[in-house]
ROGUNU-349896 format. One record per residue (C-alpha): residue number from 1; chain; z, x, y; residue in one letter. Coordinates in steps of 0.25 Angstrom, whole numbers, m for minus. Example, Ala and Ser with C-alpha at 12.3 -4.5 7.8 and 13.67 -1.06 7.14 Angstrom:
2
PT num cadena    c3    c1    c2 residuo
PT   1      A    31    49   m18       a
PT   2      A    29    55    m4       s
//
This chain:
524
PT num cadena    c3    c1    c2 residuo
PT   1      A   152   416   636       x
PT   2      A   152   410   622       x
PT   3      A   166   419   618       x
PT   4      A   171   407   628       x
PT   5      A   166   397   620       x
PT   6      A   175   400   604       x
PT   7      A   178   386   603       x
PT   8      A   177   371   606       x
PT   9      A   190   372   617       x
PT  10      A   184   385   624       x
PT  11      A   170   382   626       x
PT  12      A   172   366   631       x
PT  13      A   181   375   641       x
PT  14      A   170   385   643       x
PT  15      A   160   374   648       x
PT  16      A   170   366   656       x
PT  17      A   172   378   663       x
PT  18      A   157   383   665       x
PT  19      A   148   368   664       x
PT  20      A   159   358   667       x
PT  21      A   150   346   669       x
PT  22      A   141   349   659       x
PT  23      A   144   337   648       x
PT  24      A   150   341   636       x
PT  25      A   152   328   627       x
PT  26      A   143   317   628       x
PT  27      A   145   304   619       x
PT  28      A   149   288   621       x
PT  29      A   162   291   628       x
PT  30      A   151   298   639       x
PT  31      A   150   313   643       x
PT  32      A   162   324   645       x
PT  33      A   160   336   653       x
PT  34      A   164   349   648       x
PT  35      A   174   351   657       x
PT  36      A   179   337   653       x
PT  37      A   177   340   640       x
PT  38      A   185   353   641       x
PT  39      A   196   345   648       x
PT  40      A   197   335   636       x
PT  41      A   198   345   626       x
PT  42      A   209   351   634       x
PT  43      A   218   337   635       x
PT  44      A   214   335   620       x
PT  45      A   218   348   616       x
PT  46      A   232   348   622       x
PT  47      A   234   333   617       x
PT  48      A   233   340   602       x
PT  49      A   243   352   605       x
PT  50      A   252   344   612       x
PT  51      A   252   334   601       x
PT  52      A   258   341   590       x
PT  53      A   247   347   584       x
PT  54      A   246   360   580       x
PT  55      A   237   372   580       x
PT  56      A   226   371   569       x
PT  57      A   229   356   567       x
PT  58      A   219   346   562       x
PT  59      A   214   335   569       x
PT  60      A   206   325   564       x
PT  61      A   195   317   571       x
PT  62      A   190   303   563       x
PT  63      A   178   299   572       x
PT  64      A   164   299   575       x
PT  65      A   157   310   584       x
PT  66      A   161   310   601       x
PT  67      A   165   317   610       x
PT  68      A   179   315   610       x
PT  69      A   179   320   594       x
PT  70      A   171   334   600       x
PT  71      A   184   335   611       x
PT  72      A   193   334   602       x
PT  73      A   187   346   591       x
PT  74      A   188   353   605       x
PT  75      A   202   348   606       x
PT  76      A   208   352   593       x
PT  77      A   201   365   595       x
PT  78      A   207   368   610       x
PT  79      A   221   363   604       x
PT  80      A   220   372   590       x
PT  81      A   216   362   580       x
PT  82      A   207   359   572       x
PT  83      A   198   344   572       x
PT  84      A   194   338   559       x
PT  85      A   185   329   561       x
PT  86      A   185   317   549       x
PT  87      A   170   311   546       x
PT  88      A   172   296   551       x
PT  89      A   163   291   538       x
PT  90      A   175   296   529       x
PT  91      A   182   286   522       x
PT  92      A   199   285   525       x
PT  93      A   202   294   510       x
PT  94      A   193   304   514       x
PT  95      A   197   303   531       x
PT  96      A   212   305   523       x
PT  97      A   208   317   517       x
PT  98      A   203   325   528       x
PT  99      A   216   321   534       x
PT 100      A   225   326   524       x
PT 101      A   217   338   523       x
PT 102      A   218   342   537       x
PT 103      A   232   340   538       x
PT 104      A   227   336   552       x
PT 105      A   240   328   560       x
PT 106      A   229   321   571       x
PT 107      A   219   311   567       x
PT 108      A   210   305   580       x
PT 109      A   201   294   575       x
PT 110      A   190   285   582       x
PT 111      A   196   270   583       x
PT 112      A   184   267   573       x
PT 113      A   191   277   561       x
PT 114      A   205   273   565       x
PT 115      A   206   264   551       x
PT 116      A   203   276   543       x
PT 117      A   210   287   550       x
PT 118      A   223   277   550       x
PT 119      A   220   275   534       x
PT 120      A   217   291   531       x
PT 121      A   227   296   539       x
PT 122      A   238   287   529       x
PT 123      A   234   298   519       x
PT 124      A   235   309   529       x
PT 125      A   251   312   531       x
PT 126      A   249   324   542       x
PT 127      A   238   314   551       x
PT 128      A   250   311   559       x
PT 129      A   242   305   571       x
PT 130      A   230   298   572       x
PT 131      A   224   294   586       x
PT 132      A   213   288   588       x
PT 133      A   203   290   599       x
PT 134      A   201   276   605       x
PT 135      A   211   262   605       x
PT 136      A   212   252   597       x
PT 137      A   215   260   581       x
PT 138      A   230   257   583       x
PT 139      A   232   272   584       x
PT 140      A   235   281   595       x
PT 141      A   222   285   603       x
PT 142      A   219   299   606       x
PT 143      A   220   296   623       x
PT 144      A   235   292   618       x
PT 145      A   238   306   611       x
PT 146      A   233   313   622       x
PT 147      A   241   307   632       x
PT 148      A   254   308   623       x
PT 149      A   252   323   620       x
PT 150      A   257   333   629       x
PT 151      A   247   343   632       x
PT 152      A   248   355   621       x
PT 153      A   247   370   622       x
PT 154      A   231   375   618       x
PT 155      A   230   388   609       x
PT 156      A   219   397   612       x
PT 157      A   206   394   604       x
PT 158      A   205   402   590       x
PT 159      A   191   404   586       x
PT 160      A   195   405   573       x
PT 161      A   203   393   570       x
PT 162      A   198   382   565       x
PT 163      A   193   369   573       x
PT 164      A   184   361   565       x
PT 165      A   189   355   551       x
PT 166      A   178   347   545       x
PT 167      A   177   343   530       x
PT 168      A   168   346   520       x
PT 169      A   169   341   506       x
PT 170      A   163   349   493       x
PT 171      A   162   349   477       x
PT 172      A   178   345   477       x
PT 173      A   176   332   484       x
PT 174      A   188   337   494       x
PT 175      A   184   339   508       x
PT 176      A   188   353   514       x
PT 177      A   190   354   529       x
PT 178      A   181   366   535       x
PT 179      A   187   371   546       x
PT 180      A   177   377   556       x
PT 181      A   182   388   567       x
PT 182      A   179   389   581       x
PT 183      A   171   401   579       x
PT 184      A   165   392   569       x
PT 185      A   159   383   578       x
PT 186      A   157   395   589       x
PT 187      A   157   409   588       x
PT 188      A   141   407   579       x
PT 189      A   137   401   593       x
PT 190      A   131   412   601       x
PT 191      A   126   417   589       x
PT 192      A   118   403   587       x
PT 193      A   114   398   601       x
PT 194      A   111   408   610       x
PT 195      A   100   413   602       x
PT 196      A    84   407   606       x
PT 197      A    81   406   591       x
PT 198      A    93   396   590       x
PT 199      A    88   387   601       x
PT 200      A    89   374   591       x
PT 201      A   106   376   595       x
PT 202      A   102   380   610       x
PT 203      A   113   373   619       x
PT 204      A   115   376   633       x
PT 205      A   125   369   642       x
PT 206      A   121   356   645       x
PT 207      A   111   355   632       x
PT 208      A   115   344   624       x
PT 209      A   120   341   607       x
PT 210      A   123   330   600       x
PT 211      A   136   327   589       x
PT 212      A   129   317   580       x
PT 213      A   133   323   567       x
PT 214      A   148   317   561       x
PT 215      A   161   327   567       x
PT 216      A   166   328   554       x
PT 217      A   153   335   552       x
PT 218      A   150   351   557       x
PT 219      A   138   345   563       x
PT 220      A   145   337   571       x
PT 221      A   157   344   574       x
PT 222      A   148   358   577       x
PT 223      A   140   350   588       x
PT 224      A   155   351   596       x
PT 225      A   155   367   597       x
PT 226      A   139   368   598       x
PT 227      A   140   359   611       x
PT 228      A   151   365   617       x
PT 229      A   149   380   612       x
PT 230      A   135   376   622       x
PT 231      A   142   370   633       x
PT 232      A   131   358   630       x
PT 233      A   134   343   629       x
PT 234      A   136   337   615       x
PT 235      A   131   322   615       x
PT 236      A   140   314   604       x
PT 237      A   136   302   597       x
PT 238      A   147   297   586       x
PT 239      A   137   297   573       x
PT 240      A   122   297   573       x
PT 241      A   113   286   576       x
PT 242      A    97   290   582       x
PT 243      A   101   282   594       x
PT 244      A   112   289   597       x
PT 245      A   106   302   596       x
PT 246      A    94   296   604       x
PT 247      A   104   292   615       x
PT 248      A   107   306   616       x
PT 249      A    94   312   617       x
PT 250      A    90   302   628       x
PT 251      A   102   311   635       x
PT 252      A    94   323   632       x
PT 253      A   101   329   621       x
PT 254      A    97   342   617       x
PT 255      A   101   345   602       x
PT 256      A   105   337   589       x
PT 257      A   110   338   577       x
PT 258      A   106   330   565       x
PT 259      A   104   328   550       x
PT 260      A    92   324   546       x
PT 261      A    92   311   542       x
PT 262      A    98   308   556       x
PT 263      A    87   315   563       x
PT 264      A    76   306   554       x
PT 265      A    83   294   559       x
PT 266      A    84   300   575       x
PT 267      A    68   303   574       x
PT 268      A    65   290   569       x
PT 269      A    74   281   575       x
PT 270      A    64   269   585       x
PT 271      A    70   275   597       x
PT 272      A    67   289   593       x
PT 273      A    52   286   596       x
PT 274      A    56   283   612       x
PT 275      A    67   295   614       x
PT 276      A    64   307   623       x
PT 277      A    69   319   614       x
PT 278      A    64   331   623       x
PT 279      A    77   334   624       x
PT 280      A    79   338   612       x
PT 281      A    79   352   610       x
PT 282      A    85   353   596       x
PT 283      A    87   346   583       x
PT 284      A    95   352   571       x
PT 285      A    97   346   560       x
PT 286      A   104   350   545       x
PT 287      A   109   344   531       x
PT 288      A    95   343   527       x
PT 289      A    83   350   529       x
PT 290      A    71   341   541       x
PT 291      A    61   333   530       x
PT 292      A    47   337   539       x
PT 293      A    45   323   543       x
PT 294      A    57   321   550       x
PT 295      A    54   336   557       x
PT 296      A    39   330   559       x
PT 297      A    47   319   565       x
PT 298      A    56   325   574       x
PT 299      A    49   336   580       x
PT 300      A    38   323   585       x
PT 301      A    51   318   590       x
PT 302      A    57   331   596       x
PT 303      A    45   341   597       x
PT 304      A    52   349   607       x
PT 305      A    65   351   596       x
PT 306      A    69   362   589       x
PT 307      A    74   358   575       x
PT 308      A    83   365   567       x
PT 309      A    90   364   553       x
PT 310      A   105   368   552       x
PT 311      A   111   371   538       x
PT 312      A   126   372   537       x
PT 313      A   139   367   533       x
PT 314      A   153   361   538       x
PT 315      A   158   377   532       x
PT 316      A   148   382   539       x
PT 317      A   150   378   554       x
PT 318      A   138   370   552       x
PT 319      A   125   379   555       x
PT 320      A   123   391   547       x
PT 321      A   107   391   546       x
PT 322      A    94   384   552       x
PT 323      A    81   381   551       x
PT 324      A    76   384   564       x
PT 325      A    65   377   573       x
PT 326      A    54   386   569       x
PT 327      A    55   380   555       x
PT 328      A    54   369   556       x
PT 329      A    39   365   555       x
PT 330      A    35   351   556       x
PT 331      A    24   355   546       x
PT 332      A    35   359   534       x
PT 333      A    37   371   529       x
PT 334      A    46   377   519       x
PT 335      A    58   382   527       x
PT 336      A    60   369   533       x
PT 337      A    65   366   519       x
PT 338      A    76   376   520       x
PT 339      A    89   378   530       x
PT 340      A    86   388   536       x
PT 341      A    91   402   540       x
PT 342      A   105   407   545       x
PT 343      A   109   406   561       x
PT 344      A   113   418   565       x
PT 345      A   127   425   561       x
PT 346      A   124   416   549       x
PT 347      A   124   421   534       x
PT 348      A   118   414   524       x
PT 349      A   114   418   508       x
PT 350      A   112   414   495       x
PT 351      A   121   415   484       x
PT 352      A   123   414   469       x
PT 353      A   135   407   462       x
PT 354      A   141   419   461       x
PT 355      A   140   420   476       x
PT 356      A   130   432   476       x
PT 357      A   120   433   488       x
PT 358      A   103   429   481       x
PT 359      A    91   433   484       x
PT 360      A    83   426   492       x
PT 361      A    76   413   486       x
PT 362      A    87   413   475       x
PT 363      A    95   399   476       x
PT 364      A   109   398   478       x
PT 365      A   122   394   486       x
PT 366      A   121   397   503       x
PT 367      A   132   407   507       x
PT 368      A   134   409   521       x
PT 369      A   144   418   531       x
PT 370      A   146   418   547       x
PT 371      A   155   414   557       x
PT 372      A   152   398   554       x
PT 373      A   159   398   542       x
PT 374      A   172   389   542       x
PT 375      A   186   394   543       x
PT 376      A   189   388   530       x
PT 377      A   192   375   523       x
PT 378      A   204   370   528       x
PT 379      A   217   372   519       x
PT 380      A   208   375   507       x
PT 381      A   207   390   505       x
PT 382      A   201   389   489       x
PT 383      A   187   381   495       x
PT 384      A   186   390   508       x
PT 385      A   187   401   497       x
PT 386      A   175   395   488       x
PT 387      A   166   390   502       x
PT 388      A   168   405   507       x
PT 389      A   171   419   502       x
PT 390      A   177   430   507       x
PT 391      A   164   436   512       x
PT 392      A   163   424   522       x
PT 393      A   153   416   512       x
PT 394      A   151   402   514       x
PT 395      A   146   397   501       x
PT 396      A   138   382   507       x
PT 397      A   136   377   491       x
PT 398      A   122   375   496       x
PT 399      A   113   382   486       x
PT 400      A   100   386   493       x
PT 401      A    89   398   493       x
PT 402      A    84   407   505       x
PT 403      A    71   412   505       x
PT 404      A    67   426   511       x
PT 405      A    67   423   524       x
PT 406      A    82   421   524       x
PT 407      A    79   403   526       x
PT 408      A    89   397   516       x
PT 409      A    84   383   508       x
PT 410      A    95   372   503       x
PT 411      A    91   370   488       x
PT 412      A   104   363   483       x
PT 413      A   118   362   486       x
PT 414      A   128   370   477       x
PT 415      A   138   360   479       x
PT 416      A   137   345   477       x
PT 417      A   137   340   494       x
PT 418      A   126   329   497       x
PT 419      A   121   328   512       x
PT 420      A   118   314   515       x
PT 421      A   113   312   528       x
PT 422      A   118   323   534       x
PT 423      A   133   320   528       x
PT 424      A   140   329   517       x
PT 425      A   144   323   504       x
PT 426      A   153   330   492       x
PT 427      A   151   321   479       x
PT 428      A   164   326   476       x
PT 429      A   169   316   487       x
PT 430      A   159   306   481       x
PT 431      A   164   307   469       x
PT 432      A   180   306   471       x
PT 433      A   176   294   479       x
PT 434      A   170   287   467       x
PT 435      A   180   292   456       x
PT 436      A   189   281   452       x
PT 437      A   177   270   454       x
PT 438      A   182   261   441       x
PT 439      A   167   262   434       x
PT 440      A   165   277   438       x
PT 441      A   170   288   426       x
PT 442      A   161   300   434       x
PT 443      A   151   302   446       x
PT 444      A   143   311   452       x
PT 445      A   138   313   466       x
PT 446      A   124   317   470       x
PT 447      A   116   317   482       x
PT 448      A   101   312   480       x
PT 449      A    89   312   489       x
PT 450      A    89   303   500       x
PT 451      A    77   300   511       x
PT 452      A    87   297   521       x
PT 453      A    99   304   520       x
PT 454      A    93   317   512       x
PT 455      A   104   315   500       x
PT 456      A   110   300   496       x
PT 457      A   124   302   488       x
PT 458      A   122   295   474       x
PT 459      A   133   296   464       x
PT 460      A   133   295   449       x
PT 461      A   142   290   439       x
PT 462      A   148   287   426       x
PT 463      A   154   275   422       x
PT 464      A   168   275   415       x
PT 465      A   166   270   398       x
PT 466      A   171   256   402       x
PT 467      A   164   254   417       x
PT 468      A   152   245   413       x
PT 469      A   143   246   423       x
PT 470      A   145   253   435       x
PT 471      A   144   246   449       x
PT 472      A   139   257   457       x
PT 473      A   140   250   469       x
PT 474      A   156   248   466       x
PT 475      A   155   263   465       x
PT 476      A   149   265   478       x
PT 477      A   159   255   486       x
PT 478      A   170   263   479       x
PT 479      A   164   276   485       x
PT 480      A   165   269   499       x
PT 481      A   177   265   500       x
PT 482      A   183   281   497       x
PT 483      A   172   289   503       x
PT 484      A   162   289   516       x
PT 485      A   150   280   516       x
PT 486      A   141   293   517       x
PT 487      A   147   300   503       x
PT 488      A   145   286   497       x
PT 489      A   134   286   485       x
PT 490      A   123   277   489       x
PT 491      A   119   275   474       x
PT 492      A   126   278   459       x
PT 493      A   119   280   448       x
PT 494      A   127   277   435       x
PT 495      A   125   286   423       x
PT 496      A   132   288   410       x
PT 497      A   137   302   411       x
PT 498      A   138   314   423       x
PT 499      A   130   325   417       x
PT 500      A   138   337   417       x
PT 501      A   138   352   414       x
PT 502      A   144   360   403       x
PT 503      A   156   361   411       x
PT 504      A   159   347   413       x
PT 505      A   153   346   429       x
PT 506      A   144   335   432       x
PT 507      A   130   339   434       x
PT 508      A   127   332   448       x
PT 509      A   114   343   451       x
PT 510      A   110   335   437       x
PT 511      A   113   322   442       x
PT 512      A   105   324   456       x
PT 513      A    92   331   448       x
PT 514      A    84   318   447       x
PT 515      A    85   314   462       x
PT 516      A    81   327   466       x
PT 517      A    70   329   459       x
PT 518      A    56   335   469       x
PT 519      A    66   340   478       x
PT 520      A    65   354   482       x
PT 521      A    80   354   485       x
PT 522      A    91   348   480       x
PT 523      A    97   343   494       x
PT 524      A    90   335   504       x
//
């Protein structure tokens, strides 16, 4: 019965209890069993109550993808709390950040991130405690904390509280925690996978998916609840690399996710050519619409997989609309350029700037309602109000068109975000990274086309009166050292002025024009 099944906690203790055997987790460290698995969670869970942490508390994770990060979500949900996972490409300033921001008083971090989580937490006064999950970080390891905590009291699971905090940046450059509800991640389930039309998502006990996608990412972090929710087995693989995917479908895994520039280098990766991928049921796929070839190529790989394109957002639990199989036609056609169409219990329409609903085939921003949007953005009441409304509408700054069919098709983005494969980035961040740069009086940050990774971050500049000329390599070394190596502009172009409006704001839709020139959309 799935009303067993309203949380990480209750449906790891549903399987233990029904399929015990069946394996839960599998990754490097080998393969958990649900009733293992259950077990885990339990010992992890009192560990944090019994620790001093509190009801509601954040606690942040600084790793890669495995298992052990998927027990502990389940973990700080059985216990209360909340798990923040921190994106392990982030530089120390910005690890700092999310730190402060949280509050969170528990940091765990992979030996490999201890430097940084030692260096971020110095500007994080309430990170009281950081341990770290294996020896030799000269810093307490998680087996030590365990053993040192008396076993704590569990609440009852609330559906309704918050369990997931993941950031998100936007216009302002200042990430904002989204914080994501069990019934978030649940309660759309039913609605979702026990429906035939929805077979793309059809897990059954046993079945297997893959977390490839970063944690700090829905698409990650989502895959934890799906699998579970299911009773299936999630194979884990700390970041994406075709062999490792491969490694898992020689084990027979039934379903992945993945962006797709990744699923262009999977198809086309010299040991592709030799796997057995009949057991494959299902690939999805999202940030970008499938170019036909790489469909053309993946359906001769997989010809007996369904494909399916998710559009969503970290605000949105992830998947709020598809583009089912029966779209997608290796021989092109027009909805294939387009998201899709709502899941079910979904609401989605097309908005002016003043917020009012358009007529079918008028451009404007996506507004969406149902039970997959987020709680809120943590401690930050006046950007939760401008994200969502009173009504419940989720205003995704993606500006798009549906047609009379009810399909919905990305035209441009509202807002300034740039996908680069398959990551997020805000020039606001880009931007206050550069600022300071000795040569550098203004700059503006664009995403442009790119073969390989759909956009490529270019940023423009000004030069101060007295700079000379500008070493744009300087500028992108002065980028690194303040942002992560995925938010670093790959090229500057150096021009003498920013254009701007009559009220003073720069102009980047101006400054992105030219590179866009004979595309149909504004986005890749």
């Amino acid at each position: 019965m799935t009303e067993t099944r309203r949380c990480m906690g209750s449906a790891i203790a549903h399987w233990a209890t029904k399929t015990p055997d069946n394996i839960a987790i599998d990754d490097s460290e080998g393969q958990v069993s649900y009733a293992e698995l259950d077990k885990r969670v339990t010992e992890y869970a009192q560990a944090f109550a019994g620790s001093g942490l509190s009801r509601g508390d954040r606690i942040c994770w600084l790793g890669k993808n495995s298992g052990l990060y998927f027990t502990l979500f389940a973990a700080a949900n059985r216990a209360g709390m909340v798990i923040t996972p921190i994106g392990w490409r982030l530089a120390a300033p910005e690890v700092a950040y999310v730190l402060k921001d949280t509050g969170a008083p528990l940091l765990i971090c992979e030996p490999e991130f201890a430097k940084t989580a030692k260096t971020a937490a110095r500007e994080a006064p309430d990170t009281k405690n950081i341990i770290c999950t294996g020896a030799g970080a000269d810093l307490p390891t998680l087996a030590d904390f365990v053993a040192k905590a008396p076993p704590g009291d569990l609440p009852q699971c609330d559906p309704a509280d918050g369990v997931l905090q993941l950031y998100t940046s936007g216009t302002t450059g200042n990430p904002k925690g989204a914080v994501l509800t069990s019934d978030n991640l649940f309660k759309m389930r039913p609605l979702i996978e026990d429906k035939p039309e929805h077979a793309w998502i059809d897990l059954k006990p046993g079945d297997s998916t893959l977390a490839v996608m970063p944690c700090a990412h829905i698409a990650g972090s989502g895959i934890g609840p799906i699998a579970f929710f299911n009773g299936a087995t999630m194979m884990v693989i700390p970041e994406f690399h075709p062999d490792s995917v491969l490694d898992c479908i020689d084990k027979g895994l039934n379903q992945f996710f993945l962006v797709p520039t990744a699923l262009q280098m999977l198809v086309n990766w010299p040991r592709a050519k030799d796997t057995d991928f009949s057991s494959v049921r299902s690939v999805t796929y999202g940030a970008a619409p499938i170019p036909l070839e790489l469909l053309r190529q993946c359906i001769q790989t997989m010809p007996q997989a369904l494909f399916c394109q998710q559009y969503g957002m970290t605000e949105t639990t992830g998947t709020i609309c598809i583009l089912p199989p029966e779209d997608h036609d290796p021989a092109g056609n027009d909805r294939m350029r387009g998201i899709g169409i709502p899941l079910p219990g979904v609401e989605m329409k097309i908005v002016d700037e003043d917020r009012q609903e358009l007529p079918a085939g008028t451009i404007g921003e996506i507004a969406t309602r149902s039970g997959l949007n987020m709680l809120h953005y943590y401690d930050n009441e006046s950007k939760t109000a401008e994200t969502v409304d009173a009504d419940g509408w989720l205003y995704t700054g993606d500006a798009a068109i549906m047609d009379e069919d009810g399909y919905f098709y990305i035209k441009d983005r509202v807002k300034d975000m740039i996908i680069s494969g398959g990551e997020n980035v805000y020039p606001a961040e880009v931007e206050n990274a550069i600022f300071g740069h000795p040569q550098v009086n203004e700059v503006a940050v664009i995403g442009i086309p790119d073969a390989k990774w759909g956009e490529a971050v270019k940023a423009v500049v000004s030069p101060k009166p007295d700079a000379g000329a500008v070493d744009t390599d300087s500028i992108i070394a002065w980028a690194k050292e303040r942002i992560a190596g995925f938010k670093v502009p790959k090229t500057v172009d150096v021009i003498p002025e920013l254009p701007r409006n009559a009220s003073g704001k720069i102009l980047r839709r101006e400054l992105r024009a030219p590179y866009w020139e004979g595309n149909d959309r504004g986005v890749n």
